[in-house]
C-alpha positions as CSV (number, residue, x, y, z in Angstrom):
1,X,56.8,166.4,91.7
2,X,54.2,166.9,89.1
3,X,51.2,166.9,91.8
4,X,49.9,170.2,92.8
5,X,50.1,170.0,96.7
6,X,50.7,173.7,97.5
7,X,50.2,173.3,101.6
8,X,53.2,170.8,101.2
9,X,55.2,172.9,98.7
10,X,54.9,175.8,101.0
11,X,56.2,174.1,104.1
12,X,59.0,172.9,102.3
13,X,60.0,176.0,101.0
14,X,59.6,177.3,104.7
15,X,62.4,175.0,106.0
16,X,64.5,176.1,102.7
17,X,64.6,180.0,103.8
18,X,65.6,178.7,106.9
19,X,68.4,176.5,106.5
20,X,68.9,175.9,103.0
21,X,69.3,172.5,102.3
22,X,70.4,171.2,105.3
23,X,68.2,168.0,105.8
24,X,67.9,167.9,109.5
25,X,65.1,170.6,110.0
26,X,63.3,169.1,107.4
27,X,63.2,165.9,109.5
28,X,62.7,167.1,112.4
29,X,59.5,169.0,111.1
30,X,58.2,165.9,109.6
31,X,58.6,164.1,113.2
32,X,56.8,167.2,114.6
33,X,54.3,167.0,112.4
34,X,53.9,162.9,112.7
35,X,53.5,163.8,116.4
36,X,50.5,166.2,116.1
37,X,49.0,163.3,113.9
38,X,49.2,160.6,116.9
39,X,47.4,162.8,119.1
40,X,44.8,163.4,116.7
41,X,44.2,159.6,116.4
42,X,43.0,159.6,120.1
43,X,40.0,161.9,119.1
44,X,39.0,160.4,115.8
45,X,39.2,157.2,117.5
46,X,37.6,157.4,120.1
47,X,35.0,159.2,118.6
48,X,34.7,157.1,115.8
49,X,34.0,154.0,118.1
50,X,31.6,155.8,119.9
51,X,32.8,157.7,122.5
52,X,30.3,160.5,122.9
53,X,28.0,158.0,124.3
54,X,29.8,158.8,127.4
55,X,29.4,156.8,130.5
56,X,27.6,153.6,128.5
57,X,28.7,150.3,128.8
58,X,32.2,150.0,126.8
59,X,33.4,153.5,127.6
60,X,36.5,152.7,128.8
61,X,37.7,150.0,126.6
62,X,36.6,152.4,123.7
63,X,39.1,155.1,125.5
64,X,41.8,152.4,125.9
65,X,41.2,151.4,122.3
66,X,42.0,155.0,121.6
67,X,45.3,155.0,122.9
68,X,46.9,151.8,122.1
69,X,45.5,152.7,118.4
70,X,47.4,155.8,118.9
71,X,50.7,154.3,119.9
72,X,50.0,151.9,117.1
73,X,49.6,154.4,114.7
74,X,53.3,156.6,115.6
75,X,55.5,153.5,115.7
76,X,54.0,151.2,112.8
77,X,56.7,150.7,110.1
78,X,54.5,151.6,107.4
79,X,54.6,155.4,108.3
80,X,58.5,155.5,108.6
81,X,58.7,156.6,104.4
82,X,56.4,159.2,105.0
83,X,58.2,160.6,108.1
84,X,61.8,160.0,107.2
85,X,61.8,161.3,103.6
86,X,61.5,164.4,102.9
87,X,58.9,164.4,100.7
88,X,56.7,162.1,102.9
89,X,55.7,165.4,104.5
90,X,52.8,165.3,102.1
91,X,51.0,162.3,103.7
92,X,51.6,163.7,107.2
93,X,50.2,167.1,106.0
94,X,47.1,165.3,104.5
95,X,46.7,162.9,107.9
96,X,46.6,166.1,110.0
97,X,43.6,168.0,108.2
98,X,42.3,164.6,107.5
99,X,41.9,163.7,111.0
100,X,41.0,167.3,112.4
101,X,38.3,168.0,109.8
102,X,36.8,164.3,110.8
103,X,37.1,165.5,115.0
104,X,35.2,168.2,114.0
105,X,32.4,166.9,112.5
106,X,31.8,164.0,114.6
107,X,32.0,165.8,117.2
108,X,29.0,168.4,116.5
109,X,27.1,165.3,114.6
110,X,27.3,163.1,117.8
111,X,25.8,165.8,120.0
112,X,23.0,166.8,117.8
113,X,19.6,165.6,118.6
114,X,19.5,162.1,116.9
115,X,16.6,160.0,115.5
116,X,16.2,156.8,117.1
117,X,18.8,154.5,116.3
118,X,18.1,152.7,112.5
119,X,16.2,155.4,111.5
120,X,17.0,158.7,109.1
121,X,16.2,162.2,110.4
122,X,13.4,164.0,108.7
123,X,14.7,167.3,109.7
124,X,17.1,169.3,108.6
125,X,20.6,169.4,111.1
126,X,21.0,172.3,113.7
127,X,23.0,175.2,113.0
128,X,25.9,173.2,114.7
129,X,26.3,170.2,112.4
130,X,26.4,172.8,109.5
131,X,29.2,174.8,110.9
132,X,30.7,171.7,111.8
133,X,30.1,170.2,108.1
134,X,31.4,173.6,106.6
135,X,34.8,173.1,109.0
136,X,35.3,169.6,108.2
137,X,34.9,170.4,104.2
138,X,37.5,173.4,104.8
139,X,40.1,170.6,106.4
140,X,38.9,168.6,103.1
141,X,40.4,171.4,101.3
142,X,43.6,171.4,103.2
143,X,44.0,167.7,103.0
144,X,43.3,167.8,99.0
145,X,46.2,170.6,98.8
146,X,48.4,168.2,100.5
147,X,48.0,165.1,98.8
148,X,45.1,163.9,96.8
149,X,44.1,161.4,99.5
150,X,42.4,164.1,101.0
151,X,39.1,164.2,99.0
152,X,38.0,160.7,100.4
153,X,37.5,162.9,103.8
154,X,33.5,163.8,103.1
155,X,32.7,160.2,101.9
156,X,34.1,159.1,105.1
157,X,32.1,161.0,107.3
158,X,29.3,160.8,105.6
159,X,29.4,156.5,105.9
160,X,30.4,157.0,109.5
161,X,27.3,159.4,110.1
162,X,25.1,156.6,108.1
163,X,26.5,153.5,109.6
164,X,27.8,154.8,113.7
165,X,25.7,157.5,114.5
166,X,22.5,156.4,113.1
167,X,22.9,152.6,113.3
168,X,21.3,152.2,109.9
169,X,22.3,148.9,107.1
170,X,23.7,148.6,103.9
171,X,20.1,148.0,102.8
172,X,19.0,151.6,104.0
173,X,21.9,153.0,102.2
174,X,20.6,151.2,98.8
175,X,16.7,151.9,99.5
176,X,17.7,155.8,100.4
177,X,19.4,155.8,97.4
178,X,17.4,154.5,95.0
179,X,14.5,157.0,96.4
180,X,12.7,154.3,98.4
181,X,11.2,154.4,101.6
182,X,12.9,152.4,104.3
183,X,11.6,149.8,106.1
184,X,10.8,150.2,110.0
185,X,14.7,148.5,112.1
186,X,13.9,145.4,114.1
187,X,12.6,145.2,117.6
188,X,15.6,144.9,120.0
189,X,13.5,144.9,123.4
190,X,12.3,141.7,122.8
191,X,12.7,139.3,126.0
192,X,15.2,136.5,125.9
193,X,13.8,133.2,125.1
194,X,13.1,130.4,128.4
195,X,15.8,128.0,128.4
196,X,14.7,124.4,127.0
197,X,13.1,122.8,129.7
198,X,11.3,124.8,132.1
């Protein structure tokens, strides 16, 4: 393979010292691996769909959503290539530091201090959300020397911080960008409207 994917070249030549070519511990390392990777879709899932609210309304459909995603995730067809051949140990390698890196920033990011929802905070993040920015760009690393894919891992977290965590639009994205200042989000306290005739 003309890729550089050293994590994956290493645990390959791991199951070599051990048994040579014999294919079956190589399989049954990918299916070990795949494993670890379903229960590390419960986390980012949950979390992702806004879990660390924690008791709100929709806290335990988000936690069953977790789990049938999960269940989803270790029998869907589409990851059988990567589990059964050999060489689809680089996609499980990437999914694992992929998914750990984005636990452990959302994590520290959803219990920091937060601005009020649709706004962006004016100061700087806690000593935690840097620790956990520094661990989730270390698992960036790993994923990259598994498979390529890896590098998407810090634009993910960064939209999911933008979009989940502070609630703000696609417009705020473009205004931030473009050095703007944002406009004020919408009142959402406003009372419901009397129904028509009364």
């Amino acid at each position: 393979h003309k890729s550089f994917r050293p994590i994956t070249s290493i645990t390959l030549r791991w199951n070599f010292q051990r048994v040579g070519l014999n294919p079956y511990e190589f399989h049954l390392t990918n299916a070990a691996l795949h494993m670890v990777a379903c229960l590390l879709v419960v986390p980012a899932t949950w979390l992702a769909l806004g879990g660390f609210d924690g008791d709100g309304p929709g806290s335990d459909a988000v936690a069953h959503t977790a789990l049938v995603t999960a269940l989803l995730f270790a029998v869907h067809p589409v990851h059988s290539e990567a589990v059964e051949n050999v060489t689809g140990r680089a996609e499980v390698l990437m999914a694992i530091f992929f998914l750990g890196g984005f636990i452990v920033f959302a994590a520290t990011v959803s219990r920091a201090p937060r601005a009020p929802a649709g706004t962006w905070p004016a100061a700087l993040p806690g000593p935690a959300v840097v620790v956990g920015s520094l661990v989730m760009l270390g698992c960036t690393t790993l994923a990259l020397l598994s498979k390529e894919m890896g590098a998407t891992l810090p634009m993910l977290c960064a939209f999911w911080d933008f979009f989940s965590v502070h609630r703000l639009s696609l417009r705020h994205l473009v205004l931030l960008l473009s050095g703007e200042d944002a406009p004020p989000p919408p009142a959402t306290s406003a009372a419901p409207a009397p129904a028509p005739g009364r």
